[in-house]
C-alpha positions in Angstrom: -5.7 -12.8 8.9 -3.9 -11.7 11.8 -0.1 -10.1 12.0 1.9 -7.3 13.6 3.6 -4.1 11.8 6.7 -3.1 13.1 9.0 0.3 11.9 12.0 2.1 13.0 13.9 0.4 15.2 16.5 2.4 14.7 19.2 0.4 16.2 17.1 0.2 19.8 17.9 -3.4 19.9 16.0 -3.3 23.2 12.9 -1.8 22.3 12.8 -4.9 19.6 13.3 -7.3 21.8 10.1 -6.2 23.9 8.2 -5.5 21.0 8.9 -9.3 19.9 8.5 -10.7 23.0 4.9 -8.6 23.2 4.1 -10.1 20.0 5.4 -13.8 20.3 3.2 -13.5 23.7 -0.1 -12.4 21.6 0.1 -15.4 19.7 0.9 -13.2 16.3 3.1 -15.5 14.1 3.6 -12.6 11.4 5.2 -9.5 11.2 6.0 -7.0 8.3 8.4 -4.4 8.8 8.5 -1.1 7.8 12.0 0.3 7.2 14.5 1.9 9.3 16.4 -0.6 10.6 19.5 0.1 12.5 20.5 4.5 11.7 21.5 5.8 14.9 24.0 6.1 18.1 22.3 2.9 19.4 23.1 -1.0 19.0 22.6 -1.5 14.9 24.9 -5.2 15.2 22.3 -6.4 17.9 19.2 -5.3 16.1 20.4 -6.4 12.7 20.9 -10.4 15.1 17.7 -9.9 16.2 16.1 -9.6 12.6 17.8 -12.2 11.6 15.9 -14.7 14.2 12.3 -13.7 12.9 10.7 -14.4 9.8 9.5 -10.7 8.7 8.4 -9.6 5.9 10.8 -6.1 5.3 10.7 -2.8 3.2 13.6 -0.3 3.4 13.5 3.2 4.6 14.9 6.1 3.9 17.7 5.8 6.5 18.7 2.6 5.2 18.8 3.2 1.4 21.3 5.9 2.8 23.6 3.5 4.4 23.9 1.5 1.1 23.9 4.6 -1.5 26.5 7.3 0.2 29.9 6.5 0.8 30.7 6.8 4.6 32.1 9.6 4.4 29.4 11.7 3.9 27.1 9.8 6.2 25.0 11.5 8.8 25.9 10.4 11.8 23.5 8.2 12.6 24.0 6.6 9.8 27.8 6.5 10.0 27.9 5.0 13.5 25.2 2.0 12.8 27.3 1.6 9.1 30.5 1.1 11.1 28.7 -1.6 13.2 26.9 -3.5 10.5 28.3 -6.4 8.8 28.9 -6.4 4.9 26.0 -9.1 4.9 23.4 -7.3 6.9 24.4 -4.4 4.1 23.7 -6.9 1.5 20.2 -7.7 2.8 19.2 -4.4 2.8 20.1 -4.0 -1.1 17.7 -6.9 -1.8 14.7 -4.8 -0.5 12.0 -3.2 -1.8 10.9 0.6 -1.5 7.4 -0.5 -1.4 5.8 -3.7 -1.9 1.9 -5.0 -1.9 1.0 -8.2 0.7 -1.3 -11.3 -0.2 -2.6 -8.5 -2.5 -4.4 -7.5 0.1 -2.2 -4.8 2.0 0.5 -2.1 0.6 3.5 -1.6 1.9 5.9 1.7 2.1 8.1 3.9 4.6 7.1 7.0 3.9 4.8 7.5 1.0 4.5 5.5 -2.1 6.8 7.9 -4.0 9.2 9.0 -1.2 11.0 7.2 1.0 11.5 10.7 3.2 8.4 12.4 2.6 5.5 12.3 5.7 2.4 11.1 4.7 0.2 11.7 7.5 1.7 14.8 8.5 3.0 17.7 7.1 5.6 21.1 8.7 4.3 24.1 9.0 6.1 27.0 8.0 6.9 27.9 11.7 8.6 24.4 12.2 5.5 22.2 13.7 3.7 19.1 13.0 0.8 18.6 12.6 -1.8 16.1 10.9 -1.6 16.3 7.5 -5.0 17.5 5.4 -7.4 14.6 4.2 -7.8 15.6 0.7 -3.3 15.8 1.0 -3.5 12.2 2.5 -6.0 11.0 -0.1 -4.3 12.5 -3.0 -1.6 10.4 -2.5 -3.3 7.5 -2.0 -5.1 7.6 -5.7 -3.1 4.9 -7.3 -3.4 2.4 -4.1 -6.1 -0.4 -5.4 -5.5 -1.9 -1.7 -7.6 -1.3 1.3 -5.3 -1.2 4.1 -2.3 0.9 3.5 0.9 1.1 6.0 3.5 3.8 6.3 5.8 4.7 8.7 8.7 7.2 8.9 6.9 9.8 11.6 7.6 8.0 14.2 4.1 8.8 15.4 1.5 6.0 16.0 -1.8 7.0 14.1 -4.9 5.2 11.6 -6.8 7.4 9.0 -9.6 6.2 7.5 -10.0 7.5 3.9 -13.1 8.8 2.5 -13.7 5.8 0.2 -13.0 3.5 3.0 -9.7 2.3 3.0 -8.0 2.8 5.8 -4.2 4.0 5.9 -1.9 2.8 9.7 1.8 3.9 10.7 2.7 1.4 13.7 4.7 4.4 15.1 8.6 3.9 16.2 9.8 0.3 17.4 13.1 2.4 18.7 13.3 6.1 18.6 9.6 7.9 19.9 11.3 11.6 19.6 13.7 12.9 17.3 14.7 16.1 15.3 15.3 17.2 11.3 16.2 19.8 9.1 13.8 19.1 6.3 11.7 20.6 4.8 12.7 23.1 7.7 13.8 22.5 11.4 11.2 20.5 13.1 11.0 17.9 16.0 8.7 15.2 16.1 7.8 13.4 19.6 5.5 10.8 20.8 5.2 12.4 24.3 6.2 8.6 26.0 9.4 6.8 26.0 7.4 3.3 25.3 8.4 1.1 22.2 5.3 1.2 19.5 4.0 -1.2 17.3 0.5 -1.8 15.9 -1.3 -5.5 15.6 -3.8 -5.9 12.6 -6.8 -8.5 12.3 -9.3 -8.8 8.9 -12.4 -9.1 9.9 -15.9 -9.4 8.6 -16.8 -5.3 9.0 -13.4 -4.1 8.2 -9.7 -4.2 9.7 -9.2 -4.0 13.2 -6.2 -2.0 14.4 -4.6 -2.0 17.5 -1.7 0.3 18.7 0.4 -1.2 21.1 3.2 1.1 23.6 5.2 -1.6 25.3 7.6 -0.7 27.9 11.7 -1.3 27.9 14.7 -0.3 29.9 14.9 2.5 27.6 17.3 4.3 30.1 20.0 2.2 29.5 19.3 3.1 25.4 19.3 6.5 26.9 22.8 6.2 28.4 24.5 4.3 25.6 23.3 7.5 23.3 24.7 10.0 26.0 27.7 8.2 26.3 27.8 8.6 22.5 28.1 12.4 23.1 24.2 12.5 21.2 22.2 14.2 23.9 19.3 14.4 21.0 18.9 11.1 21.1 19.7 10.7 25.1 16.3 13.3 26.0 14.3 11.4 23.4 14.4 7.9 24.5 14.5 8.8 28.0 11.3 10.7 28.1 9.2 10.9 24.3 10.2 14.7 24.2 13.0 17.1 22.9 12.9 20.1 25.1 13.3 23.6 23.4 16.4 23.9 24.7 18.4 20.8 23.1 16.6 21.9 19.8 18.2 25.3 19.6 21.6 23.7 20.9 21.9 20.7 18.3 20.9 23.6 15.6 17.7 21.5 14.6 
């Protein structure tokens, strides 16, 4: 058993396409998808076409449960700008998801943990504002009810396995689209791959165990980087141009 996890694309419809192409060239038939489809200043009508040609398995995140349970109106605006793009149909799709889901029994399924859709799993906010890895006995505790032995999340952003103490092992593919980005909640934080490269993560069963490969595969991200300037969202601009948000655009965009 052999397939590839992808999760938040985030309306980088050319991250996808690289990440597909890497895939279709490894051979990988198979893809599940984590959630966080199209939310951002990006290209959500060309990523949402782009789903539509593969045969993934999807979750939703919490980004896209947002674009089908607010009124636009009170969008973020993110989520209002890929909303205005998006087709009543790719809206429709979205409704018929699940939160979570398990695979071939084997595998289980969610975006950010298994009762949150906007919770981090692997990490956790300090008081002070940073990330860092979240405590085993914290990851574990969450993972209690989970009968499966492969678990995958997503919603970080950030690429990372953690093998449990009982042997399962728990995988976020890191961000298809969006490698650095900010929030307010719980309390102002940024969270940032350090590269600009598209992530994904490959999976084979084997005899010993799964094996778990995290792939970074390069893109024009520039040109994502000047559609979101152009969009007046530097943010987003100094995230996919270099994996970072400097201390300065933090303290200007208020978080």
């Amino acid at each position: 058993m052999k397939f590839a996890a992808i999760a938040d694309i985030h309306g980088n419809s050319l991250a996808l396409q690289a990440v597909l192409e890497d895939i279709e060239a490894a051979g990988i038939t198979e893809i599940v998808n984590l959630g966080d489809f199209f939310s951002s200043p990006l290209d959500a009508e060309g990523t949402a076409e782009l789903l539509r040609g593969i045969d993934a398995l999807s979750i939703r995140g919490n980004h896209d449960r947002w674009l089908i349970e607010q009124p636009p109106e009170e969008m973020g605006r993110s989520d209002k700008t890929a909303h205005d793009q998006l087709a009543s149909g790719t809206l429709d799709w979205i409704r018929t998801l699940p939160a979570s889901m398990v695979w071939r029994d084997q595998i289980f399924l969610c975006h950010g943990t298994p009762e949150d859709d906007n919770t981090y799993w692997l990490e956790q906010v300090t008081d002070d504002g940073r990330v860092r890895s979240a405590a085993l006995k914290e990851i574990e505790a969450r993972a209690q009810n989970i009968e499966q032995n492969l678990i995958l999340c997503a919603h970080t952003h950030l690429a990372r396995t953690v093998a449990l103490a009982d042997g399962r092992m728990i995988v976020n593919p890191g961000s298809v689209g969006c490698p650095a980005y900010t929030d307010v909640e719980p309390i102002p934080h940024k969270v940032q791959a350090g590269h600009p490269n598209a992530c994904y993560a490959i999976l084979e069963k084997r005899s010993v165990g799964w094996s778990v490969s995290h792939r970074q595969v390069p893109y024009d991200h520039l040109e994502m980087a000047r559609l979101a300037m152009d969009r007046g969202r530097v943010d987003w601009a100094e995230g996919l141009a270099t994996g970072w948000i400097s201390n300065e655009t933090f303290a200007s965009i208020g978080a």
